[in-house]
C-alpha beads as a LAMMPS data file, in Angstrom:
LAMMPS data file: protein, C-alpha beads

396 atoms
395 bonds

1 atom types
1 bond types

-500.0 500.0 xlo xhi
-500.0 500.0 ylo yhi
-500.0 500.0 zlo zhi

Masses

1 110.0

Atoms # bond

1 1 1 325.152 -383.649 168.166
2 1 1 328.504 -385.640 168.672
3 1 1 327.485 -389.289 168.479
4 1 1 330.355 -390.270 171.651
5 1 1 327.737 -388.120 173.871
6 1 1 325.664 -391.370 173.592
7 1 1 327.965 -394.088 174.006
8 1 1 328.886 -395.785 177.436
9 1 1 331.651 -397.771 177.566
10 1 1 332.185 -397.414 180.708
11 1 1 329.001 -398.353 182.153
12 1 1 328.549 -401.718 179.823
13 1 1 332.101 -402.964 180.902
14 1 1 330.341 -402.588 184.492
15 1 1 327.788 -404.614 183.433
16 1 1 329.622 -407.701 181.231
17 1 1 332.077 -407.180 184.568
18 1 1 329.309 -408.710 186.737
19 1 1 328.852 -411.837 184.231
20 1 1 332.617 -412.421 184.496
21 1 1 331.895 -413.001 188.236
22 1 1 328.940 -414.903 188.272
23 1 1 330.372 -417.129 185.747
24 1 1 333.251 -417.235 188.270
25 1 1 331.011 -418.259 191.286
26 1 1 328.682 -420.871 188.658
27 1 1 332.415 -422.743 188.262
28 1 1 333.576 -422.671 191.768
29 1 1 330.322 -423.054 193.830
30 1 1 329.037 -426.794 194.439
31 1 1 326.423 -429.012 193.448
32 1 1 322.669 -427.225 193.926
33 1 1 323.815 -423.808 194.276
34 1 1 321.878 -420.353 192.624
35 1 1 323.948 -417.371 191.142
36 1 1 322.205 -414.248 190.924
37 1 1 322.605 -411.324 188.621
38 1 1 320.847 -408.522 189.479
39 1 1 319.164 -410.131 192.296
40 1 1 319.517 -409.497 196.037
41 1 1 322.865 -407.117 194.715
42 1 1 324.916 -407.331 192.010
43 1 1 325.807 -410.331 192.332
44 1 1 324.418 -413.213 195.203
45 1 1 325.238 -417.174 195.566
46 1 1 323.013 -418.887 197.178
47 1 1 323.910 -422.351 198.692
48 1 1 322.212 -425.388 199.367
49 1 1 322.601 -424.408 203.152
50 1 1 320.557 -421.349 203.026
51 1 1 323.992 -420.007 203.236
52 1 1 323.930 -416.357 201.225
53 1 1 327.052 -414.464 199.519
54 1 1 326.152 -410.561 198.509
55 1 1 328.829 -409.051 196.175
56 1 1 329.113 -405.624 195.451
57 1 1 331.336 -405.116 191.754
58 1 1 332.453 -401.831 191.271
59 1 1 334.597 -401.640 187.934
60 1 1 335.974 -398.697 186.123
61 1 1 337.936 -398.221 182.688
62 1 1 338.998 -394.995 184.181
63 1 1 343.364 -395.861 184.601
64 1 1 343.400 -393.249 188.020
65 1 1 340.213 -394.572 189.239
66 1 1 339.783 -395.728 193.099
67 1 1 336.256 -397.895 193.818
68 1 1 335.878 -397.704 197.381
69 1 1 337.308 -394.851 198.180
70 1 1 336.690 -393.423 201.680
71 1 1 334.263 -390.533 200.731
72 1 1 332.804 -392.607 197.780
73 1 1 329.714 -393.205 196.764
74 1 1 330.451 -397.153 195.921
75 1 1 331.543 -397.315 199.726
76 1 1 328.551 -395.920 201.494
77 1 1 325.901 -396.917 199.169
78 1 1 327.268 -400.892 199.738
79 1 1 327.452 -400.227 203.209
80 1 1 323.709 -398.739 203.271
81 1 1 322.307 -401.447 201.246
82 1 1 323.706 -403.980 203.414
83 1 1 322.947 -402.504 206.649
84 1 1 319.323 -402.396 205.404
85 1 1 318.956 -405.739 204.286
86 1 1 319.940 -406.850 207.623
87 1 1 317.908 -404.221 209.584
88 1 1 314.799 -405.273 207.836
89 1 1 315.106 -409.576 208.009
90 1 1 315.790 -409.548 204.063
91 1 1 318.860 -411.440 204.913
92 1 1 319.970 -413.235 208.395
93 1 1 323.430 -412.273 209.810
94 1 1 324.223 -415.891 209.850
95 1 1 323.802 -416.968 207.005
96 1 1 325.105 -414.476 204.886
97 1 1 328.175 -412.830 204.207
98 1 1 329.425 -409.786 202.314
99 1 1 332.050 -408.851 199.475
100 1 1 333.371 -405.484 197.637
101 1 1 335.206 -407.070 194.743
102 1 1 337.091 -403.936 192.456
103 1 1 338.808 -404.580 189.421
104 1 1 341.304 -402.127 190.444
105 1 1 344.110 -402.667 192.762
106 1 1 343.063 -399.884 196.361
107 1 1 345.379 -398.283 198.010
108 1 1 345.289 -398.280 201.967
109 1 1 341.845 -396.994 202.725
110 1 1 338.756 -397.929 204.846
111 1 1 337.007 -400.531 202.834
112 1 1 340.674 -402.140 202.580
113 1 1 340.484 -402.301 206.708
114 1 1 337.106 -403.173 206.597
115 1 1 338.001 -406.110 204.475
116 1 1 340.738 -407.092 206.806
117 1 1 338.956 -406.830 210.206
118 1 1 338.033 -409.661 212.448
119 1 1 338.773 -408.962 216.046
120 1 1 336.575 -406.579 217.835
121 1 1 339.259 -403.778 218.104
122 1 1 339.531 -403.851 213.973
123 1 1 335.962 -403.370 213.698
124 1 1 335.795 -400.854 215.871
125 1 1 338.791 -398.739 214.310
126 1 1 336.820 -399.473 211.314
127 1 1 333.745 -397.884 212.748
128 1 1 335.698 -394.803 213.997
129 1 1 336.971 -394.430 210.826
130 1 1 333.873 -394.583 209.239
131 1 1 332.307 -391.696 211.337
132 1 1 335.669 -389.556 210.653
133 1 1 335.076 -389.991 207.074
134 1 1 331.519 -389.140 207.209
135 1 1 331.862 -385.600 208.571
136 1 1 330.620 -382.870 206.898
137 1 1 329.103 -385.159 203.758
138 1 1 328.800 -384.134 200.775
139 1 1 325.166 -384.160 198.974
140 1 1 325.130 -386.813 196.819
141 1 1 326.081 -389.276 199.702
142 1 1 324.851 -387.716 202.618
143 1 1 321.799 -389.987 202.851
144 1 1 323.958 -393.114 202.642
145 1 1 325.830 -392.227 205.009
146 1 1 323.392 -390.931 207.737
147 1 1 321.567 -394.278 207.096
148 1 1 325.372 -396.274 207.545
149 1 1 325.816 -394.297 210.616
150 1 1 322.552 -394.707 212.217
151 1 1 322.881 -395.059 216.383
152 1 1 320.226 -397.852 216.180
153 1 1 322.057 -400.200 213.194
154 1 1 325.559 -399.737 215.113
155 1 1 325.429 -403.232 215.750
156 1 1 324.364 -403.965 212.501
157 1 1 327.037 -401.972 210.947
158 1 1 329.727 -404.066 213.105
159 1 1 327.855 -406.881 211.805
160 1 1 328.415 -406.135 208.015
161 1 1 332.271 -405.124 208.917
162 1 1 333.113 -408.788 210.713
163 1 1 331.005 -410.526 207.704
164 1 1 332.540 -408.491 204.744
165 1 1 336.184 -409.418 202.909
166 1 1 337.711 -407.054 199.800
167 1 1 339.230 -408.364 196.409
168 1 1 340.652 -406.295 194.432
169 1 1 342.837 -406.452 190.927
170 1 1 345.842 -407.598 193.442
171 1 1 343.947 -411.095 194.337
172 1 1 342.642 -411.715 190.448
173 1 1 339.260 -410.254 190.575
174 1 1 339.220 -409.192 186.921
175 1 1 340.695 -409.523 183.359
176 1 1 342.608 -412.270 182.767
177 1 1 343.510 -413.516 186.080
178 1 1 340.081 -414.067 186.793
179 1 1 339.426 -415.792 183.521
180 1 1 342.084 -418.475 184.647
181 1 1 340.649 -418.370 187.910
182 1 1 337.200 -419.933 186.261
183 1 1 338.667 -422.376 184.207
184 1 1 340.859 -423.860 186.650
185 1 1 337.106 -424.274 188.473
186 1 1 335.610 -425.594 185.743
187 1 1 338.324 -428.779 185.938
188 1 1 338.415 -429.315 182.176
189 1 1 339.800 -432.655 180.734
190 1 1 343.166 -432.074 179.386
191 1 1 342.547 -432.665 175.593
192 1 1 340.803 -429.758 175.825
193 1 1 342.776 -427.256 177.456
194 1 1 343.431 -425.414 174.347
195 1 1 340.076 -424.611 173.963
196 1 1 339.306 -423.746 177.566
197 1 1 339.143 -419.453 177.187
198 1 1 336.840 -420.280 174.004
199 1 1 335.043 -422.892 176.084
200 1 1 334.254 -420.013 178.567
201 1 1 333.684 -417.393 176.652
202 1 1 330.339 -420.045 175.309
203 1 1 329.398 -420.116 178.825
204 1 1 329.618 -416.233 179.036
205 1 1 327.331 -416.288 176.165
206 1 1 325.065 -418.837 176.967
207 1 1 325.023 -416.715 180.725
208 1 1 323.940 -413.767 178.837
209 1 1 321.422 -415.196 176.883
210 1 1 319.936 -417.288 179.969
211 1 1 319.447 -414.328 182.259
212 1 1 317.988 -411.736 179.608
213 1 1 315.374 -414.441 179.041
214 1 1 314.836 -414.265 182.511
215 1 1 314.457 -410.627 182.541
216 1 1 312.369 -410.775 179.305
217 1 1 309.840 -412.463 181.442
218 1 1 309.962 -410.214 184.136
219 1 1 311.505 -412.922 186.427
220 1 1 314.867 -412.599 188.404
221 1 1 318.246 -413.792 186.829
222 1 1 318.693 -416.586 189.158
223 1 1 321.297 -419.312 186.868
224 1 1 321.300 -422.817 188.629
225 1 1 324.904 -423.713 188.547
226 1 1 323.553 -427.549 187.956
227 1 1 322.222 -426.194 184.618
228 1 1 325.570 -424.134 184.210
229 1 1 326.978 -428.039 184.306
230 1 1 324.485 -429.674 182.368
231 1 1 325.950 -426.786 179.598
232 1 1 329.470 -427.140 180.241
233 1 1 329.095 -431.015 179.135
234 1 1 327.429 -430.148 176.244
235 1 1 330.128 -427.982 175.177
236 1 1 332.960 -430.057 175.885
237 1 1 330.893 -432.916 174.218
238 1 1 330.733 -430.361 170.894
239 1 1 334.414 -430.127 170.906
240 1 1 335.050 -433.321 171.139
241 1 1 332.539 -433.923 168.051
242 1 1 334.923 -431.208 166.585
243 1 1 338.029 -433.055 167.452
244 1 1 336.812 -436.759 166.307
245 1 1 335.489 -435.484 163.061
246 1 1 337.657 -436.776 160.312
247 1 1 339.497 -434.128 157.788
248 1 1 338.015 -433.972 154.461
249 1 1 339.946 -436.376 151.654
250 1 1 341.330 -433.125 149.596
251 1 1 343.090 -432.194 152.939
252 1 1 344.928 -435.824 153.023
253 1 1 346.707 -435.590 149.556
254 1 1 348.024 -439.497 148.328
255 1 1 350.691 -439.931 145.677
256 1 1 350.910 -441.897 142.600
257 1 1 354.350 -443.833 144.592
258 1 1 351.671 -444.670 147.533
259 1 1 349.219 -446.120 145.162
260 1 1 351.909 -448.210 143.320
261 1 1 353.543 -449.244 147.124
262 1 1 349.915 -450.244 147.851
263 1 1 348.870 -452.584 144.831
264 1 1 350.445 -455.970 146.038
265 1 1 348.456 -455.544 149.124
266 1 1 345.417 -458.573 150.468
267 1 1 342.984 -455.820 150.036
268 1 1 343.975 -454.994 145.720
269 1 1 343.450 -459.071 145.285
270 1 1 339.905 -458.803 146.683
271 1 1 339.075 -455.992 144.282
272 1 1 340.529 -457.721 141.563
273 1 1 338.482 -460.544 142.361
274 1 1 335.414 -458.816 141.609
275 1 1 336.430 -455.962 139.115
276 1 1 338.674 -455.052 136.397
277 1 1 338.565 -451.466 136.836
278 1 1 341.797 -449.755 137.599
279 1 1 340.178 -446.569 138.130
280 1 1 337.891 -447.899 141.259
281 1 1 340.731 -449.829 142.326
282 1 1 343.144 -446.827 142.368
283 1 1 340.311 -444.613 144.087
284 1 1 339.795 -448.154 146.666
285 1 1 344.020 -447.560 147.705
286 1 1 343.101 -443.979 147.887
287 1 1 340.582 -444.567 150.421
288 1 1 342.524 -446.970 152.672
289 1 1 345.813 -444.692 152.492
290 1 1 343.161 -442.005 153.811
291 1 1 341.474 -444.001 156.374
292 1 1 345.035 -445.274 157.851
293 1 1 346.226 -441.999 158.182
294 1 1 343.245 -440.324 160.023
295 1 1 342.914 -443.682 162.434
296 1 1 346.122 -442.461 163.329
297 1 1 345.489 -439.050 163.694
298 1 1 342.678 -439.576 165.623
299 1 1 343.691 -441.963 167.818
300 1 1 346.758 -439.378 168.857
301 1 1 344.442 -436.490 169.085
302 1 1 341.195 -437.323 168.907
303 1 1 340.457 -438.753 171.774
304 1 1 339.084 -442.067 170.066
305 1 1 340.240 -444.800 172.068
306 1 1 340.929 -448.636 170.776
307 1 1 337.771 -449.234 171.961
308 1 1 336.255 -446.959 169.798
309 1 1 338.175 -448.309 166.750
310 1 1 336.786 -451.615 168.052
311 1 1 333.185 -450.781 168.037
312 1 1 333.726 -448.997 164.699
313 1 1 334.691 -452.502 162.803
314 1 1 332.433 -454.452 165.007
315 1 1 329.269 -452.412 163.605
316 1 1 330.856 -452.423 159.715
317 1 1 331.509 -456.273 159.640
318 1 1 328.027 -456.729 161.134
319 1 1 326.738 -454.891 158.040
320 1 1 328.761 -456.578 155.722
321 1 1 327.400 -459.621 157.104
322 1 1 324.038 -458.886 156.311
323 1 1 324.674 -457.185 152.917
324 1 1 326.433 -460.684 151.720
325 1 1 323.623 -462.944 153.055
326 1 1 321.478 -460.339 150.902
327 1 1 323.328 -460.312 148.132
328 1 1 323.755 -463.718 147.794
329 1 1 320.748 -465.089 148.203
330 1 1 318.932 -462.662 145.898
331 1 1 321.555 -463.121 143.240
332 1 1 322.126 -466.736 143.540
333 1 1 321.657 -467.254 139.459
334 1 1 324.420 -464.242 138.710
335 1 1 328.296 -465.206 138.081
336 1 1 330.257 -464.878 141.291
337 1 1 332.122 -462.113 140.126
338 1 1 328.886 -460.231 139.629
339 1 1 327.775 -461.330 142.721
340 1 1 330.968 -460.345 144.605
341 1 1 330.556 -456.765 143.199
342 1 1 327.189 -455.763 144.010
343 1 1 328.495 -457.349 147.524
344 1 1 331.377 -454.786 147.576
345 1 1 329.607 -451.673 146.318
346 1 1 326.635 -452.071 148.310
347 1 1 329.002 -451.968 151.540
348 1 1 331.278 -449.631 150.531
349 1 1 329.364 -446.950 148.351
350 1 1 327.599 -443.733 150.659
351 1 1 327.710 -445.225 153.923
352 1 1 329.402 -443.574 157.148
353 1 1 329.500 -445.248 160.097
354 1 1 329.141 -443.515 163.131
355 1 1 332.676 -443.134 165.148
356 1 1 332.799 -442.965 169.065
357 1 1 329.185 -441.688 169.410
358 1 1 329.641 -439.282 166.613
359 1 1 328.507 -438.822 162.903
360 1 1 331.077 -439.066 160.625
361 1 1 331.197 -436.644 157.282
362 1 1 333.614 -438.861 154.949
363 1 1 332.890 -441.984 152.918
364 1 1 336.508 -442.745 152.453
365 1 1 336.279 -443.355 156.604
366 1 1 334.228 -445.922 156.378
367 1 1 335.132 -447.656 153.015
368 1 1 338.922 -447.738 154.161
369 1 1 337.880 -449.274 157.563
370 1 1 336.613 -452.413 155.158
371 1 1 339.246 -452.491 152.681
372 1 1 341.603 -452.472 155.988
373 1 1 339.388 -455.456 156.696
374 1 1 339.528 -456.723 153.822
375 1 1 343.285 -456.949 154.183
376 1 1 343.025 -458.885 156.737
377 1 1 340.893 -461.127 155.144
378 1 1 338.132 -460.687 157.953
379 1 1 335.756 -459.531 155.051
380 1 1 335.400 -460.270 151.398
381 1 1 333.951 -459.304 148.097
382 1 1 333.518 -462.872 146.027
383 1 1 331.508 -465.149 147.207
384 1 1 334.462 -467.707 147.724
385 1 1 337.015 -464.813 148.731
386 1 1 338.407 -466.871 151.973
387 1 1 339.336 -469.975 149.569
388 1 1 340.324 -467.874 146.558
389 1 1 342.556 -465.674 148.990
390 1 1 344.283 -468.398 150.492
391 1 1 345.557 -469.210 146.973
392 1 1 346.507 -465.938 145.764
393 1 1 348.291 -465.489 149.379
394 1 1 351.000 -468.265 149.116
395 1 1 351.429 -467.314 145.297
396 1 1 355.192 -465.489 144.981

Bonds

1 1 1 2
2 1 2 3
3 1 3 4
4 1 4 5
5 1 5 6
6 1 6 7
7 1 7 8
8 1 8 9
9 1 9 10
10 1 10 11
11 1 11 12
12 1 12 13
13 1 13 14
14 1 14 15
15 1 15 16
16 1 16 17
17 1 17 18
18 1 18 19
19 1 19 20
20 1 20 21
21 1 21 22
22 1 22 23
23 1 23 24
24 1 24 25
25 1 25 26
26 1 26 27
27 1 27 28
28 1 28 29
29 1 29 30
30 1 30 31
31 1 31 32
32 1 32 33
33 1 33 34
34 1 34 35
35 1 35 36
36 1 36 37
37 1 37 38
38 1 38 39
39 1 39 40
40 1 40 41
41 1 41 42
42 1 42 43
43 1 43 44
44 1 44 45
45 1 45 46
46 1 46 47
47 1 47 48
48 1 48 49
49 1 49 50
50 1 50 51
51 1 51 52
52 1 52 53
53 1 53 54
54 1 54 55
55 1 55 56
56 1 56 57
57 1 57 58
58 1 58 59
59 1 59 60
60 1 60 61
61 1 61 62
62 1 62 63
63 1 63 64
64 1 64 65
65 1 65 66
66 1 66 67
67 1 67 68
68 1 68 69
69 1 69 70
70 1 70 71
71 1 71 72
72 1 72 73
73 1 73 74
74 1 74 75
75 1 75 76
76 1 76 77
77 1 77 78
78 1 78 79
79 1 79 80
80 1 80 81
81 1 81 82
82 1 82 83
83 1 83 84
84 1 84 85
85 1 85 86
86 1 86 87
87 1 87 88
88 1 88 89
89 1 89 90
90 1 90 91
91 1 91 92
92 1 92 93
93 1 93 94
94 1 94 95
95 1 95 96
96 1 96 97
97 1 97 98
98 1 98 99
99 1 99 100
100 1 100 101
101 1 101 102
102 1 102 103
103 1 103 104
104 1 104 105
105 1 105 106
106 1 106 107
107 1 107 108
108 1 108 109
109 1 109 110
110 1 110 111
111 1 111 112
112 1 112 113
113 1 113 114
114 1 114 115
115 1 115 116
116 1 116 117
117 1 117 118
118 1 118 119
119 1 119 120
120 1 120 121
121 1 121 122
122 1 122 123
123 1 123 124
124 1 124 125
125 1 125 126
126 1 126 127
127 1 127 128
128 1 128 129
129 1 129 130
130 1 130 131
131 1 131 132
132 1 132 133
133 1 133 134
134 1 134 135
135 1 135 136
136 1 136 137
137 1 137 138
138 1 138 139
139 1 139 140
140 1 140 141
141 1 141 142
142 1 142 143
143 1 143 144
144 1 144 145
145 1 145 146
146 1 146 147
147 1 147 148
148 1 148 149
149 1 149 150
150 1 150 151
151 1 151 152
152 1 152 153
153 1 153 154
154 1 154 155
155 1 155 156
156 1 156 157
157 1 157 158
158 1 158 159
159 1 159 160
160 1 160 161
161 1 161 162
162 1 162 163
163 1 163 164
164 1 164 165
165 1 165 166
166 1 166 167
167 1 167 168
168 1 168 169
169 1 169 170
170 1 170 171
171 1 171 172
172 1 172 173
173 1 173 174
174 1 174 175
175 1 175 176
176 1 176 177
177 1 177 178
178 1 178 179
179 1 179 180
180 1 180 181
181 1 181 182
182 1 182 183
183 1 183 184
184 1 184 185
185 1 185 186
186 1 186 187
187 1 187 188
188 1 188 189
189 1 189 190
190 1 190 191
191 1 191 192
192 1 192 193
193 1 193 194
194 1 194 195
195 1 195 196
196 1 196 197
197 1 197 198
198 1 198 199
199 1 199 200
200 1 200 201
201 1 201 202
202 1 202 203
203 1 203 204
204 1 204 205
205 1 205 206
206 1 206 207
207 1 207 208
208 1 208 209
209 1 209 210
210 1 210 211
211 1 211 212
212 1 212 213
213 1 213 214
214 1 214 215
215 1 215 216
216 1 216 217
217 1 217 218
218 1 218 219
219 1 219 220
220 1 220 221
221 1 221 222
222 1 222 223
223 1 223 224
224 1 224 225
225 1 225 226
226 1 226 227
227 1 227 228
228 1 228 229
229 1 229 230
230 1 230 231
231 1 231 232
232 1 232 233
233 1 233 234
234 1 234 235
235 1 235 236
236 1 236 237
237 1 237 238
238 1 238 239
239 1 239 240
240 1 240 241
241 1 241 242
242 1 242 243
243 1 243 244
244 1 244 245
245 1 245 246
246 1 246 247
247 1 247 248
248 1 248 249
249 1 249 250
250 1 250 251
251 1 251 252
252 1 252 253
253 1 253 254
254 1 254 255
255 1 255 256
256 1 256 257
257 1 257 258
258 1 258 259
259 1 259 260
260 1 260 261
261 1 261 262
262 1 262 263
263 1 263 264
264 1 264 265
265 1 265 266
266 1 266 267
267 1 267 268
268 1 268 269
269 1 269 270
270 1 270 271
271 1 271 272
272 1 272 273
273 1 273 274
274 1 274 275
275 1 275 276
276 1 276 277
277 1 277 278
278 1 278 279
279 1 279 280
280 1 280 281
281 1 281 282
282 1 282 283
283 1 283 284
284 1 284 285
285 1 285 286
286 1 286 287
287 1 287 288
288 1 288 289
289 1 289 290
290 1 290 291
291 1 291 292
292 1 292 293
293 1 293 294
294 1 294 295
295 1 295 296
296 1 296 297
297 1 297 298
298 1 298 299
299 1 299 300
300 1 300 301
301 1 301 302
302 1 302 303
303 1 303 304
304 1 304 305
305 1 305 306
306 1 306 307
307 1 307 308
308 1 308 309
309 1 309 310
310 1 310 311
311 1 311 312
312 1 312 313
313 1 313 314
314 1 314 315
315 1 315 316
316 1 316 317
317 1 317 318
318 1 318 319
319 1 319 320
320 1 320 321
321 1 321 322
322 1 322 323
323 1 323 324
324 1 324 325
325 1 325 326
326 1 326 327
327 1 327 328
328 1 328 329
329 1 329 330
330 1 330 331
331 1 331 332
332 1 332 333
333 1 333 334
334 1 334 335
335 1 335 336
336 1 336 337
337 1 337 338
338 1 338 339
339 1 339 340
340 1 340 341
341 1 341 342
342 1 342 343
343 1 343 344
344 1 344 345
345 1 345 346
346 1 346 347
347 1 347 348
348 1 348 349
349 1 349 350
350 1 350 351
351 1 351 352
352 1 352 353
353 1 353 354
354 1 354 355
355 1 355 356
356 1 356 357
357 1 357 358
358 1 358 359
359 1 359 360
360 1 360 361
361 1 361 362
362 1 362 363
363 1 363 364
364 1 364 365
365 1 365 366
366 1 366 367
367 1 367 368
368 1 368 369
369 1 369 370
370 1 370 371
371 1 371 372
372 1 372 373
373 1 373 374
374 1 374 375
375 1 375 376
376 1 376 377
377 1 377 378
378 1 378 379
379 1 379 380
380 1 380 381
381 1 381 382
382 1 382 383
383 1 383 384
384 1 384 385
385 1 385 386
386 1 386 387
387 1 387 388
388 1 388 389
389 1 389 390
390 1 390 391
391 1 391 392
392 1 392 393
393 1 393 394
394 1 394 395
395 1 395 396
């Protein structure tokens, strides 16, 4: 048995079709709207108004392929269904309002005229045309269309013609041009633009997973598009995590020339205060180098703002603060120099700050923020670094 006998391509990109357009009408409807999937039809928005929207999706991988078509099943079956929900009160003529959408582009043909019709001479043609096309049926639609055609729903029928429009692959109803047509809905903030088709294929995802869940439960895939925002937010929010998270230190490679160009800086006369060991010194320049970089990597495009950067500092020099008044008053019998450099490893040693609401992953980060302080002489390692500095400042 050939295994391709079991496969349906065909009829699964039918189905992942209809997610593409409910995650169309989730980005486009407004607040307090419902988007169905498998619902009242294929697809169904339901609006805050008690306003209704039934789509009918009829997609096909097949290249000569014509959804619609006038002696089609896809055209009388829609046709029946609607007619039926509005000859039994399931739906109120209105309130609701009817749409074919194809991923193909039709040719001239009835649902096409249908589609277009709004006077009562279109719908009418439309009607004629209908019963011209229905003559002498064949089998499998014969019941649809005896039920479409049905002397008592003729208003009915005229009803579903006036309240109906068409899209087809000429108006982007599929593929990409739909894609851009739901994330130009979903009015995403320009830093992340270049993420926007991986941004919705998430919400695809997340679409999937909320309506089997629904189905797993025997309930109805109806997605609140508030919760559809609620999601969106937290995605962009993840990228932006993404974005602000600093590069790891191997990525941000410093020479031995940058070291040596660094070494008359306020910030090497602290250390030296406090320690004579080139190594932790060398690694210290290493660290700021790093940190200067990044802040201005991710101020460019990061989206961390100067008053990020300002909150950042605030926080560290609050720490620092307490870590000296620690330090110092617990080691009040040590030498100064001992003192300085329990101040200075306790502060700068494991510790990462958070950065515009966000964890950060590297040490250097944080420790280059202080030594950047440090150069600036807003914090200090010795106990007496402001006086000490001042000295070592004016020295040639």
């Amino acid at each position: 048995m050939s295994l391709n006998r079991h496969s349906a391509p065909g009829s699964n990109a039918g189905f992942n079709y209809q997610f593409e357009r409910a995650l169309y009408w989730l980005a486009k409807s407004p607040a307090g709207s419902t988007i169905g999937i498998e619902t009242n039809d294929d697809v169904a928005v339901r609006g805050v108004n008690m306003s209704q929207l039934l789509e009918q999706d009829k997609h096909s991988i097949q290249e000569n392929a014509t959804p619609f078509a006038d002696r089609s099943k896809d055209l009388w079956n829609t046709l029946a269904i609607w007619v039926e929900a509005l000859d039994s009160k399931q739906v109120a003529v209105n309130t609701t309002g009817f749409l074919m959408v194809t991923n193909k582009v039709l040719p001239d043909c009835i649902a096409k005229q249908i589609g277009q019709a709004k006077t009562k001479t279109q719908i009418d043609a439309c009607v004629a045309a209908l019963e011209m096309a229905g003559q002498n049926p064949p089998k499998h639609i014969s019941n649809q269309i005896a039920r479409v055609l049905r002397p008592s729903s003729s208003k009915t029928l005229q009803s579903v013609i006036l309240k109906c429009e068409l899209l087809d692959a000429s108006q982007a109803s599929a593929g990409p041009q739909l894609r851009g047509e739901t994330v130009a809905q979903l009015q995403l903030p320009g830093w992340c633009l270049m993420f926007a088709d991986s941004i919705a294929d998430e919400l695809l995802g997340w679409l999937h997973k909320t309506a089997l869940a629904a189905w797993q439960q025997k309930q109805p895939a109806w997605i609140h598009r508030d919760h559809f925002v609620n999601q969106l937010h937290a995605i962009i929010n993840l990228r932006k995590r993404q974005i602000t998270r600093e590069r790891a230190e191997h990525l941000i490679p410093v020479t031995d020339d940058k070291i040596g160009q660094t070494k008359g800086s306020p910030f090497v006369k602290q250390l030296h205060l406090v320690t004579d060991d080139d190594t932790l010194v060398d690694n210290s320049i290493r660290e700021f180098i790093r940190c200067n970089i990044e802040k201005s990597r991710l101020s460019v495009e990061g989206n961390v703002t100067d008053d990020d950067w300002s909150a950042f500092e605030s926080a560290l020099l609050s720490r620092w603060n307490k870590i000296r008044a620690r330090v110092m008053r617990m080691k009040q019998t040590q030498p100064e120099k001992d003192i300085g450099f329990e101040i200075f490893t306790d502060t700068t040693e494991d510790h990462r700050e958070r950065l515009a609401g966000s964890e950060t992953e590297q040490v250097y980060l944080t420790s280059g923020t202080y030594h950047r302080l440090a150069d600036m002489v807003q914090v200090g390692w010795h106990p007496r670094f402001k006086e000490l500095m001042q000295k070592l400042i004016k020295e040639p």
